[in-house]
C-alpha positions in Angstrom: 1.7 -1.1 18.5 0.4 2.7 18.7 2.3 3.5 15.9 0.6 0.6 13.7 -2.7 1.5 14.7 -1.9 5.3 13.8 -0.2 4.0 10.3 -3.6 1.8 9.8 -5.9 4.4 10.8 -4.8 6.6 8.4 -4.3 4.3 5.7 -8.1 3.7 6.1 -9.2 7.4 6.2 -7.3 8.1 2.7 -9.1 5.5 1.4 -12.8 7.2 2.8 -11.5 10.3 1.9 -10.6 9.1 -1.9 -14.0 7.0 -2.2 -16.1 10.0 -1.1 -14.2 12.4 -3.4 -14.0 10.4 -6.2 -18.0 10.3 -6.3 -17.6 14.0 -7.6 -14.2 14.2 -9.0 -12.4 12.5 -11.7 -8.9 10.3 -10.6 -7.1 12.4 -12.1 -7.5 15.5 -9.9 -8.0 13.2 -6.6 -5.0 11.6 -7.5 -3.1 15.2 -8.3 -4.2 17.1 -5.2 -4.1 13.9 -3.0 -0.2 13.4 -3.9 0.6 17.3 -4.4 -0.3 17.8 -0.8 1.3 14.5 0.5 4.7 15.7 -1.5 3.7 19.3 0.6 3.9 16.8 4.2 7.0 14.8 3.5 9.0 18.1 2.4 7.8 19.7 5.8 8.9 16.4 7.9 12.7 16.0 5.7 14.6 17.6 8.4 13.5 14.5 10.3 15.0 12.3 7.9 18.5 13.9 7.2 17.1 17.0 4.9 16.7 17.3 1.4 20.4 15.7 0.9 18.6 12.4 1.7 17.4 12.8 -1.8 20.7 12.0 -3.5 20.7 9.5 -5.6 22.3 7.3 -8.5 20.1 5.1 -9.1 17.3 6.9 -11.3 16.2 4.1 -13.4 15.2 2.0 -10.6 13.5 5.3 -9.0 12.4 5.9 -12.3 10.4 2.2 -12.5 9.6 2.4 -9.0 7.4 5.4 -9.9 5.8 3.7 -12.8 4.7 1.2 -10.6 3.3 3.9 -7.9 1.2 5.3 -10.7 -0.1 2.1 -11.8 -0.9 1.0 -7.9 -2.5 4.1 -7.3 -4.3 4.6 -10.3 -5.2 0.9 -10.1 -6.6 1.2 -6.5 -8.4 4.2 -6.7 -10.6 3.4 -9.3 -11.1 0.1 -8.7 -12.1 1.5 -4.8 -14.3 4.0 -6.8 -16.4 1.4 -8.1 -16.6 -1.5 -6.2 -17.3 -1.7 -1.8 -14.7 -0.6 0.3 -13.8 -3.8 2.0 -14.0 -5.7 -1.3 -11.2 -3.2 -2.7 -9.1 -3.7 0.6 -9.4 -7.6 0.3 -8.2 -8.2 -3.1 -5.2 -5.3 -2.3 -4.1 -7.7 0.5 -3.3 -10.3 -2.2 0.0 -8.0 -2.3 2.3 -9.8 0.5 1.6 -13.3 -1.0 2.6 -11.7 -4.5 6.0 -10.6 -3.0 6.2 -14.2 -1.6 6.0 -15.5 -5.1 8.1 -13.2 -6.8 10.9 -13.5 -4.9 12.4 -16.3 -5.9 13.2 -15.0 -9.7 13.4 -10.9 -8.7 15.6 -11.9 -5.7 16.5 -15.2 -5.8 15.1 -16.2 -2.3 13.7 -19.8 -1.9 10.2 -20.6 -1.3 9.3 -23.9 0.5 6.3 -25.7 -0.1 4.1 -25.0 2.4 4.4 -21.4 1.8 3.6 -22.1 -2.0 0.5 -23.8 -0.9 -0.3 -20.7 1.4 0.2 -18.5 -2.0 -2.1 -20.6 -3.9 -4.5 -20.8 -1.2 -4.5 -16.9 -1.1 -5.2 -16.8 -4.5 -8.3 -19.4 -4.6 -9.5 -16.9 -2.6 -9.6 -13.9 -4.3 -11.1 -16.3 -6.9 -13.7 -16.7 -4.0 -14.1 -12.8 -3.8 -14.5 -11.9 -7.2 -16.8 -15.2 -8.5 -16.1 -15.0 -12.4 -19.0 -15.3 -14.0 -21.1 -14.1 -11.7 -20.5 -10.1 -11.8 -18.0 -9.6 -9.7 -15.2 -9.8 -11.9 -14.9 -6.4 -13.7 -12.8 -3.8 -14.6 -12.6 -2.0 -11.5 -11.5 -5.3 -10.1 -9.0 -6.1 -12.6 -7.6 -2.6 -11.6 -7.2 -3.3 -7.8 -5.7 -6.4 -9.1 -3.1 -4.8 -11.4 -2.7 -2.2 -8.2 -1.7 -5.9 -6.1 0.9 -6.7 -8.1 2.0 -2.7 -8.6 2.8 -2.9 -4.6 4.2 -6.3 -4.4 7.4 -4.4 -7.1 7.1 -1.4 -4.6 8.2 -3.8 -1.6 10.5 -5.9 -4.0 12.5 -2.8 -5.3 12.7 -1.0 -2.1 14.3 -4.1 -0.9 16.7 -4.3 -3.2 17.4 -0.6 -2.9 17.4 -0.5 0.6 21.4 -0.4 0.7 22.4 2.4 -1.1 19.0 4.4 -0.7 17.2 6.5 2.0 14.1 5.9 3.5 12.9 9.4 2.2 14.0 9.5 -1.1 12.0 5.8 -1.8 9.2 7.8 -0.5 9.3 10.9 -1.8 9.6 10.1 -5.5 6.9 7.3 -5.5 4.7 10.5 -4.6 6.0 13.0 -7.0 5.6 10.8 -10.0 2.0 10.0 -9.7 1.5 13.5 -9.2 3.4 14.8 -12.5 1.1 11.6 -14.5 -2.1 13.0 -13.2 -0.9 16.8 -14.0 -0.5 15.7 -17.7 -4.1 14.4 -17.8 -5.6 16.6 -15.3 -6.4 19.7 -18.2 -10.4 19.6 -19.0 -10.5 17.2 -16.4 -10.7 19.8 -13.4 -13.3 20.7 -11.4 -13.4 23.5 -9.2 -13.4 21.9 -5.0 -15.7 23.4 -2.7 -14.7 24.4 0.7 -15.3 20.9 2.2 -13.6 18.8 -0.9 -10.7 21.3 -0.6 -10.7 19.9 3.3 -11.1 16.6 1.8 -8.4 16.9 -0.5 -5.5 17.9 2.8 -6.5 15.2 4.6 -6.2 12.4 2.1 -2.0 14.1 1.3 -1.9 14.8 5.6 -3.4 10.7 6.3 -1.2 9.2 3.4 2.1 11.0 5.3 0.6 9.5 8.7 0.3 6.1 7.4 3.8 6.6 6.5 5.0 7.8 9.7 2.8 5.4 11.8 3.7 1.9 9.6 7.5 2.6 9.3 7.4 3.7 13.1 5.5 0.4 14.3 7.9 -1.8 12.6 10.7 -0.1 13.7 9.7 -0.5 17.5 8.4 -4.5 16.9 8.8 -7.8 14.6 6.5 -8.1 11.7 5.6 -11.7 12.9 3.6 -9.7 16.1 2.4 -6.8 13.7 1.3 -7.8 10.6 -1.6 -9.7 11.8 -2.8 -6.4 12.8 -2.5 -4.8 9.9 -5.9 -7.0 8.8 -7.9 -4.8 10.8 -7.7 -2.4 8.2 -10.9 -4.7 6.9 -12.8 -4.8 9.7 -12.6 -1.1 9.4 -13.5 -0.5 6.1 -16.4 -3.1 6.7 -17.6 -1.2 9.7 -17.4 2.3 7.3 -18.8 0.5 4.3 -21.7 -0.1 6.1 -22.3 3.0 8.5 -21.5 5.6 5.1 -22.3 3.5 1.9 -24.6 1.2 3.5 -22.4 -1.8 1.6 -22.5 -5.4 3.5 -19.6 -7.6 2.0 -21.6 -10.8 1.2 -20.2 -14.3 2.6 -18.3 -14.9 0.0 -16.6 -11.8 0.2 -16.1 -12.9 4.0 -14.9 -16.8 2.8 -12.4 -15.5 0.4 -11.4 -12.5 2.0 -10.4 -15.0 5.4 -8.3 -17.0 3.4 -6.4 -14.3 1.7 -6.2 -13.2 5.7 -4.6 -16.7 7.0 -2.5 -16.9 3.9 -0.7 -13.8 4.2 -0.4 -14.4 8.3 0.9 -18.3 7.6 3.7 -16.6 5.7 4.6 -13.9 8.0 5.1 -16.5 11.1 6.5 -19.3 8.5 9.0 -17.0 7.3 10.7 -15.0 9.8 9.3 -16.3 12.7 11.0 -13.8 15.2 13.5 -12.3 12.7 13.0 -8.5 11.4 12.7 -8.3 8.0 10.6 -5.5 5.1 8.5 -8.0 3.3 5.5 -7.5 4.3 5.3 -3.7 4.9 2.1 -2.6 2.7 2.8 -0.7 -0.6 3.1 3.0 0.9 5.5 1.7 3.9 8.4 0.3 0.9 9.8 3.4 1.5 10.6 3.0 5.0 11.1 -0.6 4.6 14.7 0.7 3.7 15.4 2.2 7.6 14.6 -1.3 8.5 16.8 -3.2 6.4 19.4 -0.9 7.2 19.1 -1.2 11.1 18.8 -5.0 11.4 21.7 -4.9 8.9 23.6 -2.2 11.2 22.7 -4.7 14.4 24.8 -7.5 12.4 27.7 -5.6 12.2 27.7 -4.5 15.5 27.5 -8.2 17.2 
């Protein structure tokens, strides 16, 4: 549980970090310096995770597509979080787990009962909720931290797929290093020199997206999603509670209605699903890396019984 709450933790300071710096900056240099630095962190920490060797791979293309879809999730997120209030950007992002539930069935060809259909559906009436069409809410910046959704769910999807011939670190490391050579090709005329405390800003966003890391993969290596992942919603409260105190933003009760059913929809699915059984599904988008060591231990447990 310690390790969840330090993956969370840092998940949500990232995303302060990124809103506050993107109220001066372009996305192109947060998203450059954010992921040059967090490239920095996971090449300090490889020894823990077999040394550059772990790196190896066959399998470009699918790295290559997996770090298409980390540019679009990032890109996506950030400017959509840029935009629009914290907590509104964190609720439509949780959509993610209920679009891995859905596409499933034709990218893996797992079957999806009926009630957990409904729960899908029901998630989605309430992001409907959230972002009221016609009534303002539905923009481009939400659009983005939709397209971002869906960009995460493939993250989790591939990472599964990949998760028997690949290393934890390399599906890491490479979802980092191509948004950062993306944002290098657009980043010229788009720079702006960082003062001392944006240059602080800047570490900590690459130093809390490695601790997220560290902290999800760690929690779900130590516990079953079905007790964790319900935790992993506190992440709103959070952002709520920082909304307010920093941007004064108050998530309206619509925003509260749809973002409580996107909440029990994604928990229905957890406990319906694997009930007490360790799976990578629902690990959030920067986790698909380690959602590999995962699949690989329960895998190695198999074996050995």
């Amino acid at each position: 549980m310690t390790y969840l709450l330090v993956g969370i933790t840092g998940g949500l300071a990232l995303d302060l970090c990124a809103k506050w710096l993107l109220a001066d900056y372009s996305l192109e240099q947060f998203v450059f310096l954010r992921s040059a630095f967090g490239v920095i962190f996971f090449l300090m920490s490889a020894h823990w995770y077999g040394g550059l060797g772990a790196l190896k791979t066959k399998r470009w293309a699918w790295h290559l597509f997996r770090t298409v879809l980390a540019t679009g999730a990032m890109f996506g997120f950030f400017y959509g979080l840029a935009r629009m209030p914290l907590v509104n950007a964190l609720t439509i992002a949780f959509l993610a787990p209920l679009i891995v539930t859905a596409l499933s069935v034709p990218f893996l060809g797992e079957h999806v009962g009926w009630r957990r259909w409904l729960a899908v559906c029901a998630g989605f009436i309430g992001v409907v909720i959230v972002l009221r069409p016609g009534n303002g809410m539905f923009s481009l910046a939400s659009v983005a931290v939709l397209i971002a959704a869906f960009c995460w769910a493939g993250l989790s999807l591939t990472a599964r797929k990949l998760a028997s011939t690949e290393t934890s670190f390399s599906l890491s490391i490479y979802i980092t290093a191509g948004p950062l050579l993306v944002s290098a090709f657009f980043l010229p005329g788009d720079y702006i020199a960082p003062t001392t405390n944006a240059w602080g800003l800047f570490v900590l966003a690459g130093l809390c997206s490695a601790i997220a890391w560290v902290g999800m993969v760690g929690g779900y290596r130590r516990a079953p999603p079905v007790i964790l992942a319900p935790f992993e919603y506190t992440a709103l409260i959070g952002a709520a509670i920082a909304g307010y105190l920093i941007w004064d933003e108050i998530p309206d009760q619509w925003v509260v209605l749809g973002g409580a059913i996107i909440i029990a929809s994604g928990i229905y699915i957890v406990y319906r699903e694997i009930g007490n059984v360790i799976t990578n599904r629902y690990l959030r988008a920067f986790t698909a890396g380690g959602a590999a060591v995962i699949f690989k231990r329960k895998k190695r447990q198999s074996v050995t019984k």
